[in-house]
C-alpha positions in Angstrom: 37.6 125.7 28.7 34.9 124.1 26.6 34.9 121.1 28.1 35.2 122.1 31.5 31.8 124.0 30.9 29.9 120.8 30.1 31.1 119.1 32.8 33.6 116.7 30.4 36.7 115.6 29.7 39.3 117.2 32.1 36.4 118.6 35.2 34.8 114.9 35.2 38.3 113.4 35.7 38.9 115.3 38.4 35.6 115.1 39.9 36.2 111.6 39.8 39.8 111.9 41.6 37.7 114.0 44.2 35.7 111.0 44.7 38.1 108.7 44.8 40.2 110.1 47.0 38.5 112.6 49.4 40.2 115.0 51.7 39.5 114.0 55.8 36.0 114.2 56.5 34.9 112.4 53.5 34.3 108.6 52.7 36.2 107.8 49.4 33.7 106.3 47.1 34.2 102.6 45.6 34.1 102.5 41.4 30.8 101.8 40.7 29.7 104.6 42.8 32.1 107.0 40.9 30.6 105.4 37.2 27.0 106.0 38.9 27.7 109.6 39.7 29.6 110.6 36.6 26.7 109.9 34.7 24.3 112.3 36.7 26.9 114.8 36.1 26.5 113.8 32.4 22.5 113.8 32.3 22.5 117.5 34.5 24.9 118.7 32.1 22.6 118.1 29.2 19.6 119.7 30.9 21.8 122.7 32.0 22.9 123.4 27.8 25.7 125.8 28.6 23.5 127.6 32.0 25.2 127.9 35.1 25.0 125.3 37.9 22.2 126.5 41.4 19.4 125.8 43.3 17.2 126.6 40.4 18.7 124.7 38.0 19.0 121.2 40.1 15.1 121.3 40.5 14.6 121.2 37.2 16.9 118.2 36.7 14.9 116.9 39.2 11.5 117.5 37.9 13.1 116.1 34.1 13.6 113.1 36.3 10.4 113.1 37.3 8.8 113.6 33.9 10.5 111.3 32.4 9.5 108.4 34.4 11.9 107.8 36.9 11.3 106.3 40.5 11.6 107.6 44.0 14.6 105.7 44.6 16.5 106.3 41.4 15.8 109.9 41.3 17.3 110.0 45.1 20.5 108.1 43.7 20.9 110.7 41.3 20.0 113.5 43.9 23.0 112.4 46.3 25.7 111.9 43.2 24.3 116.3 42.5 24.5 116.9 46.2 28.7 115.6 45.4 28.8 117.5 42.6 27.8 120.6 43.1 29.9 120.3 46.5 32.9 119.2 44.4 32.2 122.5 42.6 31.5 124.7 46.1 27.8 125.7 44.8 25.6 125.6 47.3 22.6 123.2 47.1 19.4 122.5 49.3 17.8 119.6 48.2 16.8 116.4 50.3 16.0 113.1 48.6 12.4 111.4 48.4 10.4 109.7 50.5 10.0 105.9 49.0 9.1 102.6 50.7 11.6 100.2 51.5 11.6 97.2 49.6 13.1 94.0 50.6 16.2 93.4 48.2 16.0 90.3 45.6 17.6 87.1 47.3 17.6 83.0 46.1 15.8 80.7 48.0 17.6 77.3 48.9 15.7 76.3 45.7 16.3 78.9 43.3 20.4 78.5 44.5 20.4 74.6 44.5 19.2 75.1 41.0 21.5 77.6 39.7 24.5 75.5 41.0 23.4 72.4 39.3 22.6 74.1 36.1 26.6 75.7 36.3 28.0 72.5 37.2 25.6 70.0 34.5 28.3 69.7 32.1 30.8 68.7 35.1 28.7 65.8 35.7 27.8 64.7 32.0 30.7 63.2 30.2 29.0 64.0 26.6 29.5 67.5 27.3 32.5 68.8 25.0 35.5 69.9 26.9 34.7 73.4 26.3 31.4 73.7 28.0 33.3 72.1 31.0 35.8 74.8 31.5 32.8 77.4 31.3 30.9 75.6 33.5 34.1 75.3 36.2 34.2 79.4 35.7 30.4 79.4 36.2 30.7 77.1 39.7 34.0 79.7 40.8 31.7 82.8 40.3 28.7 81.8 42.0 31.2 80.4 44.7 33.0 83.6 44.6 29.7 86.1 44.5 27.0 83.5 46.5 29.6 81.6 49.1 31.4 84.4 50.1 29.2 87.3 49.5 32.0 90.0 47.5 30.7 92.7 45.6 30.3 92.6 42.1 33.8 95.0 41.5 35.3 92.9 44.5 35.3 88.9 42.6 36.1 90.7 39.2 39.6 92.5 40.7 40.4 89.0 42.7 44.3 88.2 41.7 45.5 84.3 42.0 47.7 85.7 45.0 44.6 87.2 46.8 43.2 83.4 47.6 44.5 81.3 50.9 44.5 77.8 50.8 43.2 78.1 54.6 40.2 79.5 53.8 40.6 83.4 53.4 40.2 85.9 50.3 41.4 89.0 50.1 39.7 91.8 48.9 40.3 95.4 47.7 36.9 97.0 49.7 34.8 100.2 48.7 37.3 103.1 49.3 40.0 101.3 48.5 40.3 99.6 52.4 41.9 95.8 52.3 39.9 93.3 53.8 40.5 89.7 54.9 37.7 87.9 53.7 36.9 84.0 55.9 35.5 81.7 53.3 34.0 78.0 53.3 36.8 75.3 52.0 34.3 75.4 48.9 34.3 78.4 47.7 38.9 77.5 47.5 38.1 74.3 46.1 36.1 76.0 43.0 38.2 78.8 42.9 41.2 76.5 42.6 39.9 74.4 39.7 38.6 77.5 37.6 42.4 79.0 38.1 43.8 75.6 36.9 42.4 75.8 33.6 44.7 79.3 33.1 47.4 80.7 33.5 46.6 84.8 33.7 47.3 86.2 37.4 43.8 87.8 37.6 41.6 84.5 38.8 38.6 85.9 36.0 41.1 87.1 33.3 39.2 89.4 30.5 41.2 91.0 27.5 44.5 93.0 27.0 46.2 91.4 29.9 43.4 93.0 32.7 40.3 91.0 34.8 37.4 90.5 33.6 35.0 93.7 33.3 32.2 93.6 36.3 29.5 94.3 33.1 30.8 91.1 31.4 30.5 89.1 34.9 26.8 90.5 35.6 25.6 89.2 32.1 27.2 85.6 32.6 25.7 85.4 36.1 22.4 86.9 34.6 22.5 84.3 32.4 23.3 80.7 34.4 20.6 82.3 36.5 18.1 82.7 33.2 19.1 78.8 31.9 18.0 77.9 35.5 14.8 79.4 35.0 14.8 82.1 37.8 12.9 85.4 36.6 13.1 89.1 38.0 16.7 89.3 38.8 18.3 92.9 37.6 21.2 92.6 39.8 22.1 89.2 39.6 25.5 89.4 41.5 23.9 91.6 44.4 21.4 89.1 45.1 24.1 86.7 45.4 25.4 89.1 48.2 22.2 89.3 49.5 21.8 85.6 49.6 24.6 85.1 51.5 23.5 87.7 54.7 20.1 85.9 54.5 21.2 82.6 54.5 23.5 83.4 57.4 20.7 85.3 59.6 18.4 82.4 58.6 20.6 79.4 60.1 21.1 81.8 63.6 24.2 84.1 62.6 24.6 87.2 64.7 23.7 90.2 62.9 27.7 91.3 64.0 28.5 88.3 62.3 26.9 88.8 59.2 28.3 92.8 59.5 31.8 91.6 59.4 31.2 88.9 56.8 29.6 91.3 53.9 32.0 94.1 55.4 29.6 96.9 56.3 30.2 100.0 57.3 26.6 100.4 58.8 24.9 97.6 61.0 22.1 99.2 60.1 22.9 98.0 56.3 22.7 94.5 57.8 19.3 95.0 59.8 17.7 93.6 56.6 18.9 90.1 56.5 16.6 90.0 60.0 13.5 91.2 58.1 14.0 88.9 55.3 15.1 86.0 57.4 11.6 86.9 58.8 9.7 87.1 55.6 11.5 83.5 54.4 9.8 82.1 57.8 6.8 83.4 56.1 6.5 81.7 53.5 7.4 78.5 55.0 4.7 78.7 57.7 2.2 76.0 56.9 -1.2 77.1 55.1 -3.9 76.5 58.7 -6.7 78.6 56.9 -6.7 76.8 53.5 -10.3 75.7 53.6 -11.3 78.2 55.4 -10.6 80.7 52.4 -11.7 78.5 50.3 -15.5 78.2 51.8 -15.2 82.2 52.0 -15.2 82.7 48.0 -17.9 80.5 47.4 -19.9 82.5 49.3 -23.2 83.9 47.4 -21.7 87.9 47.5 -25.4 89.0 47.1 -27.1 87.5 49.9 -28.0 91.0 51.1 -26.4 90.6 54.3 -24.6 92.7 56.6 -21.0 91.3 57.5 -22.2 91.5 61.6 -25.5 90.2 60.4 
């Protein structure tokens, strides 16, 4: 009874069956939205110390999330996985998520992803590279192919099975909720899969230990990392800028926005409205510098001249 209390052991399993598999009227939730929400539950649990679940009680979760230095946008995550909670529990909540600005996701430029490819693939094309470092780097080329060519999600390329690939071009994929998808890819992202799955023999195409596939943590760090030894900066979610890569490639070389929908599998086309803004905001930065000098004569300006700006 203890443990159902504090919101562990037997109540969080079944919370996350409730996730997982919701009764009509619900979306069922994909696995890293379950992990996400299970550890709100965890962090309200230790703010509650043994009090009972309300209104009252959420706020101040919410204002220790606040204290404590969290942002708009990750203190409305963890709002929306207590709205699930406490409706998993039938306790009534009002509480609405923050206002915060919209930020355009992180995304590789033709640069930054030209770069990261040839930094995976290096030891493919030097023959003093010791055998090992060419198998890695074949596992590298398959993940960025897997993650950056055909846009899955990070849980998505980790659960890929040898029989999920067709030679004709199509993955299949296990989707959020648990849908099955058919997945069109470029004769690339086979070819790398194909050579990476050469090299061993395990039915999972990213085996990891005791027989299962490769944990989506362990796949985040490696992808983190070719990205690091490539010299790009900033990037917290490595593989999801892959995704994101792919919709603004696509939108950027005239794609329909439908297109793109079906590609990256969306249940929203408003999701997919963003690879038009950042399409946009890549056209930017490409548009040639006209007012150069022109800044340049402004900053040597004497600031104290005395003068009125209309003067």
């Amino acid at each position: 009874m203890g443990d159902e209390k504090n919101g562990t052991g037997d109540e969080l399993e079944r919370f996350s069956f409730w996730l997982r598999y919701p009764v009509k009227g619900r979306k069922p939730m994909g696995e890293g939205t379950v992990r996400t929400y299970l550890y709100t539950v965890r962090r309200f649990q230790r703010v509650l110390q043994g009090r009972a679940m309300d209104q009252g009680t959420a706020e101040e979760f919410v204002r220790h999330l606040e204290a404590t230095g969290n942002s708009s946008r990750s203190i409305g995550r963890h709002i929306y996985a207590l709205r699930a909670y406490f409706a998993f529990k039938s306790v009534a909540l009002d509480l609405g998520a923050p206002a915060f600005l919209k930020r355009l996701p992180r995304w590789l430029t033709d640069d930054e992803w030209a770069s990261v490819l040839e930094t995976a693939e290096r030891p493919l094309r030097d023959k003093r590279f010791p055998n090992r470092a060419r198998v890695k780097a074949l596992f590298y080329r398959a993940a960025l192919m897997v993650y950056g060519g055909a846009g899955l999600r990070l849980s998505e390329g980790c659960s890929l099975k040898r029989e999920d690939v067709d030679p004709g071009g199509y993955l299949r994929v296990l989707s959020k909720g648990g849908r099955e998808d058919i997945v069109p890819v470029e004769n690339a992202v086979v070819a790398a899969i194909a050579d990476w799955v050469a090299t061993h023999d395990s039915p999972w195409v990213f085996p990891g230990r005791s027989d299962r596939h490769l944990q989506p943590r362990t796949m985040q760090a490696a992808i983190r990392q070719v990205m690091m030894d490539a010299g790009i900066k900033n990037i917290h979610r490595a593989v999801h800028s892959l995704r994101h890569t792919v919709g603004a490639d696509l939108r950027k070389r005239g794609a329909d926005i439908r297109d793109i929908q079906d590609v990256l599998r969306h249940a929203d086309i408003g999701t997919t409205q963003i690879y038009t803004q950042m399409a946009r905001e890549d056209l930017r930065k490409k548009l040639p510098r006209r007012f150069v000098e022109r800044q340049e004569s402004e900053s040597t300006a004497d600031p104290n001249s005395g003068q009125s700006p209309v003067e």
